[in-house]
N, C-alpha and C positions, 0 to 999 in steps of 0.2 A: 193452324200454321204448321209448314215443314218442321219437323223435327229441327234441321238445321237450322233451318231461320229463326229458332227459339233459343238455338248455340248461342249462334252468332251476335243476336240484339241480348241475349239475357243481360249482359256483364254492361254491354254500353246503356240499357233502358235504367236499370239499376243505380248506375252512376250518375242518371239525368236525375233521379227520387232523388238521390243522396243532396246532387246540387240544388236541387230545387227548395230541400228541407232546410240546407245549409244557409239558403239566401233570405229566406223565411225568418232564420235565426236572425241574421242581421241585421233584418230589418227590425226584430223585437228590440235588438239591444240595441243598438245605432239609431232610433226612429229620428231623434231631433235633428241629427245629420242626415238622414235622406228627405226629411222634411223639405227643403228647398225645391224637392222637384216640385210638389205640391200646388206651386205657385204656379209653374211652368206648364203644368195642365189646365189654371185657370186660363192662362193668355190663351191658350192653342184651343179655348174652346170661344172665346170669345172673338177671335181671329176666323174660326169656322161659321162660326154660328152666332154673334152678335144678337144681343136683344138692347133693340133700341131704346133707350129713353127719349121722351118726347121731352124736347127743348124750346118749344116754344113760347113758354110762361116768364124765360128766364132772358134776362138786358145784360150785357155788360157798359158799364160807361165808363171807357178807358182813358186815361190821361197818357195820351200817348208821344210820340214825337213832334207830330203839326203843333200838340197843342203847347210841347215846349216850347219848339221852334216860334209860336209867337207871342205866348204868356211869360216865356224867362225859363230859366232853369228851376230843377226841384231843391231844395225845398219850394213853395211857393209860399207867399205872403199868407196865415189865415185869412183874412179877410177874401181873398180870393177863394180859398179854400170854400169858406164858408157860404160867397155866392154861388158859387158851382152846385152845393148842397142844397140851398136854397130852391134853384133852377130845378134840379131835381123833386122836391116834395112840389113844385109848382104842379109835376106832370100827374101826382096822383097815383105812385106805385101801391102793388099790393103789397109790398115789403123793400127792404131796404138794407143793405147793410155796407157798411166803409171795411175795405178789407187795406187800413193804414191806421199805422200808431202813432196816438200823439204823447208819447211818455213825458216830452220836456216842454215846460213855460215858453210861448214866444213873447209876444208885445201884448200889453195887456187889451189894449185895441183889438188885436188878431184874436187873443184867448177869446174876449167875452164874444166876439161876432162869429165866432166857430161853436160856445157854448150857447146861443142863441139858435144859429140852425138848425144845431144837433134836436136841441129842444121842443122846433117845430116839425120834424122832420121825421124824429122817433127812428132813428135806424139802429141798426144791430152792428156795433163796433169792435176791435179784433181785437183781441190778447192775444199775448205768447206765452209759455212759462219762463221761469228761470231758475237753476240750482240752487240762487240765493235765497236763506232764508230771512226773514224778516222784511222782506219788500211788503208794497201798502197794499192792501185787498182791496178792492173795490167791494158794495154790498150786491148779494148775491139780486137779480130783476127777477126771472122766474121764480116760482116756486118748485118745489121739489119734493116727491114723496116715493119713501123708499120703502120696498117690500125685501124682506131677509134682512138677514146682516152680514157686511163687509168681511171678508174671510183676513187672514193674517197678511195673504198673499197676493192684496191687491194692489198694484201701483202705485205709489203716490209721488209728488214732488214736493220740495220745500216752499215752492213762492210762485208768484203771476209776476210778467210787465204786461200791465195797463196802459191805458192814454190817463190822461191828468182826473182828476176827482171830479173838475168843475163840469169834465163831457160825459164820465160815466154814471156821474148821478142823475142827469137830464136824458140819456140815450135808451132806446126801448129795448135791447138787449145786448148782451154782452157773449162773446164767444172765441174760444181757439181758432187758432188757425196754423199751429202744428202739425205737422203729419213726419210717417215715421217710414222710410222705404225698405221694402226687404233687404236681406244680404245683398242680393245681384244689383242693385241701384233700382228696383223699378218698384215703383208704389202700386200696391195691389189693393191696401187695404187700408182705412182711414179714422183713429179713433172718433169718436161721435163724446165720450165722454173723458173727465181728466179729474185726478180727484187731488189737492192740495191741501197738503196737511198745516193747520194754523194753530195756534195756541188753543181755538175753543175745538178743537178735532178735525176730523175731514170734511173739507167742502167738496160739492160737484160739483163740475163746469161743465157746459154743452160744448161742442166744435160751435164753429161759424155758420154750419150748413145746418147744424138742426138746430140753430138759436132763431136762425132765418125761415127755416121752416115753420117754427112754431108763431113766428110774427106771420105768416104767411097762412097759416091756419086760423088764427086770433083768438091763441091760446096764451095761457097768461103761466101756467106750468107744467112739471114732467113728473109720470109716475117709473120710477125707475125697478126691475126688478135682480137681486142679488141671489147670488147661486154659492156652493162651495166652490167652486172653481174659479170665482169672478163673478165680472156682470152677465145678465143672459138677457134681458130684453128691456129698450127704455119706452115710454109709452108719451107719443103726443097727440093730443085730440084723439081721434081715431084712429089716426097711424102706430102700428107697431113693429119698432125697430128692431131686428133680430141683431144681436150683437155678439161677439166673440167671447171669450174670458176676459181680454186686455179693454174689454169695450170699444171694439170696431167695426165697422162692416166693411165688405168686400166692394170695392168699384165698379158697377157696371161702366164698361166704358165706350166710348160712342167715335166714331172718327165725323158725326154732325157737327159742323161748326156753330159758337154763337150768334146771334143775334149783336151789333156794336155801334154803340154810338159814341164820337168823340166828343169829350169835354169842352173842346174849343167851340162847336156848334152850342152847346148851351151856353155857354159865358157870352157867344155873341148873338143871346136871345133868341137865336132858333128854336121852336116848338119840336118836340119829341116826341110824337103820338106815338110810338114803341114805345115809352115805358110807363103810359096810364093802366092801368091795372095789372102791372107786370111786376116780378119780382126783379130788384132792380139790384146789382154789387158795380161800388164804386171802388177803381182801384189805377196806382200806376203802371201801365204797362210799357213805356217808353224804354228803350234798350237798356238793357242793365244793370233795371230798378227792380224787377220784380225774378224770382226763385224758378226754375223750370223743374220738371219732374217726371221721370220715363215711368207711362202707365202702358198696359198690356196693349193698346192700338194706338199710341202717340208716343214719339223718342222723345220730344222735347212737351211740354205742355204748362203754362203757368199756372202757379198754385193759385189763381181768382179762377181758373178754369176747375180746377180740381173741388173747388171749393161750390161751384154751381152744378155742377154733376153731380154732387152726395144731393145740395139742395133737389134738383128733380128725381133723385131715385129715390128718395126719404118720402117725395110727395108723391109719387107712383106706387110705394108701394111694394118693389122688389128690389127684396135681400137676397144674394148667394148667401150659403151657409153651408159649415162642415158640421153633418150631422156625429151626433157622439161613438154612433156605431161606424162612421167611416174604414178605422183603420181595419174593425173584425171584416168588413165587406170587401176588403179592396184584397187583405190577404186572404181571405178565403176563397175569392174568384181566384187571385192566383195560382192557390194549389188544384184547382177544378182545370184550368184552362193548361197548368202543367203536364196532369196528368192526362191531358187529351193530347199533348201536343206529345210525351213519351210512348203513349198509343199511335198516333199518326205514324212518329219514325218505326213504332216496331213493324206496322203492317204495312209501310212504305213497298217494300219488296211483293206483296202481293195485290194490294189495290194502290198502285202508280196514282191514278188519276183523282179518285177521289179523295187519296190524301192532300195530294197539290191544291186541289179544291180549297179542303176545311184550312191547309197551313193557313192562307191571309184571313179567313175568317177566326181563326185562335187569335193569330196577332191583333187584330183591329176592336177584338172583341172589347176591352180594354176603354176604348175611346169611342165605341159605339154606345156602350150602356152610361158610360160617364157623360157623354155626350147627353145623351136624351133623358140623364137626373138633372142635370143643368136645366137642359130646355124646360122640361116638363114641371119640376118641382123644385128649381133653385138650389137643388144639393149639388155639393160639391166635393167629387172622388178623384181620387189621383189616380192620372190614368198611364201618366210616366213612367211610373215605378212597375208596376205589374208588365207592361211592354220591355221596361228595359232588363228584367228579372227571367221573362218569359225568351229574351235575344240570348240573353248568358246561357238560360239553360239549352237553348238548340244550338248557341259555337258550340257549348263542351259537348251537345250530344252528337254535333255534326264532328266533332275532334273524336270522340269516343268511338266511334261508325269510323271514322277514317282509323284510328289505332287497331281499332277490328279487323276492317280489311285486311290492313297492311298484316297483321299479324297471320291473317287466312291466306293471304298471299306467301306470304313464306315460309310457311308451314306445309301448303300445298307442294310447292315449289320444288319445298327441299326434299319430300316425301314423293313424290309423281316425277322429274325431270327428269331419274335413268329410267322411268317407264314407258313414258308418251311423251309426243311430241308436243311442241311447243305450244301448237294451236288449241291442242286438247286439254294441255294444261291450262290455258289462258279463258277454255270453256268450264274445266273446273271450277275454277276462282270465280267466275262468275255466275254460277251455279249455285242449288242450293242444299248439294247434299253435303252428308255427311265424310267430315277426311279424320275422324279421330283415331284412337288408337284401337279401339275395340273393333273386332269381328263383326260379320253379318253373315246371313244366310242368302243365298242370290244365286239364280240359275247362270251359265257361263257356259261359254265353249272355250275348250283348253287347245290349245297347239302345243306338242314337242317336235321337232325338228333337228334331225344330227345329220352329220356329213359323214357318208359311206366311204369305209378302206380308207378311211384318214390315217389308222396308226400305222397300218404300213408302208401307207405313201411319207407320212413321216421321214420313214427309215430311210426312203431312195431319196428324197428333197434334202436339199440346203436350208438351213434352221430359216433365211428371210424367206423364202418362199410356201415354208410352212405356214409362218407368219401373213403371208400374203394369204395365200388364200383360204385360210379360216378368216382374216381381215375380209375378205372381197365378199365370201359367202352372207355375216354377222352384217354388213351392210347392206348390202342387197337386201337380203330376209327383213330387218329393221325397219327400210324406207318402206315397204310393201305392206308391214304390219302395222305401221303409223299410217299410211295413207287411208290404210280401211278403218284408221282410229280405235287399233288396239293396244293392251299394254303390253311389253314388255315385261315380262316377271323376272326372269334372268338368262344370263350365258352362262352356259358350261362346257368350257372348253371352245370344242366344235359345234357346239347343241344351244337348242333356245327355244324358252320356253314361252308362250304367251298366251293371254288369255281375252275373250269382248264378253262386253257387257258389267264391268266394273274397271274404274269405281264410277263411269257415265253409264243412265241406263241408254239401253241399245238394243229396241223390240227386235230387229232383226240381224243378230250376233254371227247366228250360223251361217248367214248367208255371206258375211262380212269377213269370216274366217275362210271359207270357201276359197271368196275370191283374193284375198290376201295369198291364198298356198299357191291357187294358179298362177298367179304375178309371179312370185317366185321363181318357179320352174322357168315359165316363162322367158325372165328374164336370163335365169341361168342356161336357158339354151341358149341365147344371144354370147352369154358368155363365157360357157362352151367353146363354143367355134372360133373366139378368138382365143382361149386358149391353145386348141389344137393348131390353129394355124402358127401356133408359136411353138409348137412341140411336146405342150407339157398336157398333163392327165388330164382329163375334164373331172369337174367337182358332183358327185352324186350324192342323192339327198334319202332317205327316209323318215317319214313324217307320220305321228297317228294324233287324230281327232275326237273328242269327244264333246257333247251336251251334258250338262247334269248340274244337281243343288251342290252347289258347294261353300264353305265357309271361306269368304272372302275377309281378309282387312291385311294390320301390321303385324306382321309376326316375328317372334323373335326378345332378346334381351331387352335392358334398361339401356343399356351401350350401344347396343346393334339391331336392329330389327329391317324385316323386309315387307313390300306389301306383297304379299303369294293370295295362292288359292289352295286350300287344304280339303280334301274329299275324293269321294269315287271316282266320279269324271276326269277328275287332274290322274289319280294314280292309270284307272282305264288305258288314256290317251298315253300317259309314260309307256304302259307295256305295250300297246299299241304301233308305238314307234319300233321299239326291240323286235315286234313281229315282222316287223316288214323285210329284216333280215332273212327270213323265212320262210317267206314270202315274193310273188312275182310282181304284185302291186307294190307303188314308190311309196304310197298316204291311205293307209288304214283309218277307217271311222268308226267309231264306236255304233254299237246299235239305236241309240236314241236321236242322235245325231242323225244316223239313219232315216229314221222316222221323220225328222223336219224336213229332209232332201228326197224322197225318193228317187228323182227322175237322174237324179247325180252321181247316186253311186250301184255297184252290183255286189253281191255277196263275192266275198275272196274264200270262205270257210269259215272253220271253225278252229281256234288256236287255245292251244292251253296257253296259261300266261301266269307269272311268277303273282303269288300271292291270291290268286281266284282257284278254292276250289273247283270250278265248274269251266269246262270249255267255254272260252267267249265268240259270237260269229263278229270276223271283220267285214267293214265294206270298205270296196276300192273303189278309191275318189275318178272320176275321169279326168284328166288334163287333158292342156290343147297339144296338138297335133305340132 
């Protein structure tokens, strides 16, 4: 890389590490707080890339409006209740569950005819918990066998509500139907297990979906396995549920709708061949009875829907899961993909193209490989966090890069504007060399230029018109010198000094000086003649030229400095000019200068010159005619 370009990106690439280390930090200390995004990568990968759960095993039999509309408002009579149930175990599901509580006594009629269905019917009935403690436990149906032991820090609640004793002693399994949503309102993930603490210690409880599951299997109990951290996996039949710490899994979620039939069709003895060997949940869904809940592909969805979705993903088989080494992987990609991306911006300036390239490959990198651990093996990486980490550090290094500029710009600016012109400055800046304060070595052709018989024209002129035309001459010379895109080093007096080939380089210098002195003249013969036609002296010039190494940069104090050219060639060209007094030719050459021009100049002699021992030979430039 240019020297410059290592300036210039050092201090911004630097501050992109610093930021990126900085971010890194907060995410160590702050994790529970950027945790949320976590979530927000699950949806967007399930929104991408969905894995469907097959729904076909699973019924809903809803109690919906028609069937208010013509059975009466809810609550309903047990007895109705209870033939509804009935209707249902006619059809011969492979499972069963009522996701409704019957906590309170109705008519002893209704009780026993609803404790009689339940009976023949063997469905899987719903709990809630409650913070109260001493409420009545139902006995637990499944069985339960636990691997490890339950750490300090494992959840518990004080109590259940149940439906009445008389249904939960005759009902084939018992189950939650809780669920808990993230901060943002949206439910991503659903405990599977619930522990209540009773006077004889902790009981398990299953959710609704794997109490169902398990009737669904014809399985009679659960091997559950305990971790230091929580629960880590619970085992039905064959199925093993990978579970969280809090004992959850993650929702696959599906925008397939269920399979439905309404209530009112079996109360008026219609046949339901949908739900003979089908997993069947009975539940209210009529306006305003039942709980809705925003998952990652549905805003509204009711929790009998939420609750038959764990059912088929518990029987399919696929858990997402945050593997334990997530957060080492997610920040470690991010310092990897950092540092390619403060690599991109520094070599920006030299491969344009295939940075552009790799930039949306850095960026996407993130949700490309998070993506395809989802797909591939149900891990689950945040792919937010690293994208949004990875946006911070390119503003601040795209702020850093702009602070850069700006500061190259006015530095250039302030250092190059009385030397060159606008346009040349404006190619600076966007250039990639060096404008510091330090020296270089660099070949140059020097110009001095004075105005002949000026001090004693002086003497005859009027002080403006001295001022005129030293003004007219330092103009003229200026525009001719910038035109050929040289600098300016300074005025003296009536004199002026300039140099090509720094601080842009400029293979061919000497030719540019050349035609910069002819302009000159040039021009000054045009304005000559309107001088004389006015009366006053015409302005004569003597000029010397030279080629050679010389030390270019800022010279000068901490206060004051100039950008000059210090060497042989510079001092050459100074005595150079003084020769021409002395001389019949206007623009003396030095001899190496010489050598680049042949065909331009012819020897004038040979002139002693203040500060060279030795005779130097001048050559006389040709001008036009």
């Amino acid at each position: 890389m240019p020297r410059a370009s290592g300036n210039l990106l050092r201090r911004p690439a630097a501050r992109m590490a610093f930021l990126a280390l900085l971010l890194l930090l907060c995410d160590v200390l702050f994790t529970s707080t950027f945790d949320r995004f976590r979530g927000r990568s699950y949806d967007l990968y399930q929104q991408i890339a969905p894995i469907e759960t097959s729904l076909d095993d699973i019924v809903l039999v809803e109690i919906d409006d028609a069937s208010l509309t013509s059975e009466g408002r809810w609550p309903w009579p047990r007895t109705r209740i209870a033939r509804l149930i009935e209707a249902i175990g006619e059809q011969e599901p492979a499972a069963f569950a009522i996701d409704i509580l019957f906590p309170d006594r109705g008519t002893e009629e209704g009780d026993a005819a609803l404790a009689q269905a339940i009976a023949q019917t063997q469905p899987v009935l719903a709990m809630s918990l409650t913070d109260q403690a001493g409420s009545t436990e139902p006995a637990p149906i499944a069985g339960w066998s636990v691997v490890g032991e339950a750490p300090d820090t494992l959840a518990t609640f004080p109590g259940l509500l149940a439906s009445l004793p008389d249904l939960t002693d005759v009902a084939g399994g018992l189950g939650m139907v809780r669920s808990v949503p993230d901060d943002d309102g949206v439910t991503r993930s659903v405990p599977m297990l619930w522990a209540v603490a009773g006077p004889d210690g902790l009981t398990l409880w299953p959710s609704l979906s794997l109490d169902l599951a398990r009737q669904a299997l014809d399985e009679t109990g659960y091997t559950v396995r305990l971790g230091p951290q929580g629960y880590d996996a619970v085992k039905v039949g064959d199925k093993i549920v990978r579970l969280t710490a809090g004992g959850a899994v993650s929702l696959t979620d599906t925008a397939t709708d269920f399979t439905r039939v309404s209530a009112l069709d079996l109360l008026n003895g219609t046949p339901s061949a949908e739900l003979h060997d089908r997993i069947v949940i009975l539940s209210v869904s009529a306006t305003g009875f039942d709980s809705f809940h925003t998952t990652p592909l549905v805003a509204t969805r009711p929790g009998v829907e939420v609750h038959a979705l764990l059912t088929a993903q518990i029987l399919s088989g696929h858990f997402p899961y945050e593997p334990a080494y997530a957060k080492t992987v997610e920040r470690s990609g991010f310092g990897l993909l950092a540092i390619l991306l403060i690599l991109a911006v520094a070599f920006f300036p030299l491969y344009p193209l295939p940075v552009l390239v790799a930039l949306p490959l850095i960026f996407c990198a993130p949700f490309a490989a998070g993506l395809l651990a989802w797909r591939m093996e149900g891990e689950l990486f945040d792919a937010l966090r690293p994208t949004i980490g990875l946006a911070i550090v390119a503003a601040g290094g795209g702020y850093f890069l702009y602070r850069a500029a700006e500061m190259r710009r006015r530095q250039i600016s302030g250092q190059f504007a009385r030397y060159l012109s606008p346009e040349v400055v404006e190619r600076l800046i966007r250039s990639e060399q060096e404008v510091g304060r330090s020296a270089e070595r660099r070949e140059v052709t020097v110009l001095f230029m004075d105005m002949r018989g000026f001090t004693s024209a002086s003497e005859r002129l009027a002080p403006e018109e001295v001022v005129a035309n030293v003004n007219r001459f330092l103009t003229l010379s200026s525009e001719e010198i910038f035109r050929t895109e040289g600098t300016i080093d300074k005025f003296m007096g009536d004199a002026v000094m300039a140099f090509w080939n720094a601080p842009l380089d400029q293979p061919d210098h000497p030719e540019r000086a050349i035609r910069a002195v002819r302009a000159i003249y040039r021009r000054l013969d045009a304005e000559n003649a309107h001088l004389a036609q006015r009366g006053l002296e015409p302005i004569r010039l003597g000029a010397g030229l030279e080629t050679g190494v010389c030390s270019v940069g800022n010279f000068g104090s901490d206060i004051r400095y100039n950008y000059t050219v210090i060497g042989h060639a510079a001092n050459l060209a100074s005595r150079l000019e003084t020769a021409t007094k002395l001389s019949s030719a206007s623009v003396l050459c030095g001899p190496d200068l010489a050598k680049r021009i042949p065909g331009e100049v012819e020897l004038a002699g040979d002139f002693e010159l203040s500060g060279f021992a030795e005779r130097v030979p001048g050559f006389a430039l040709r001008l036009p005619d």
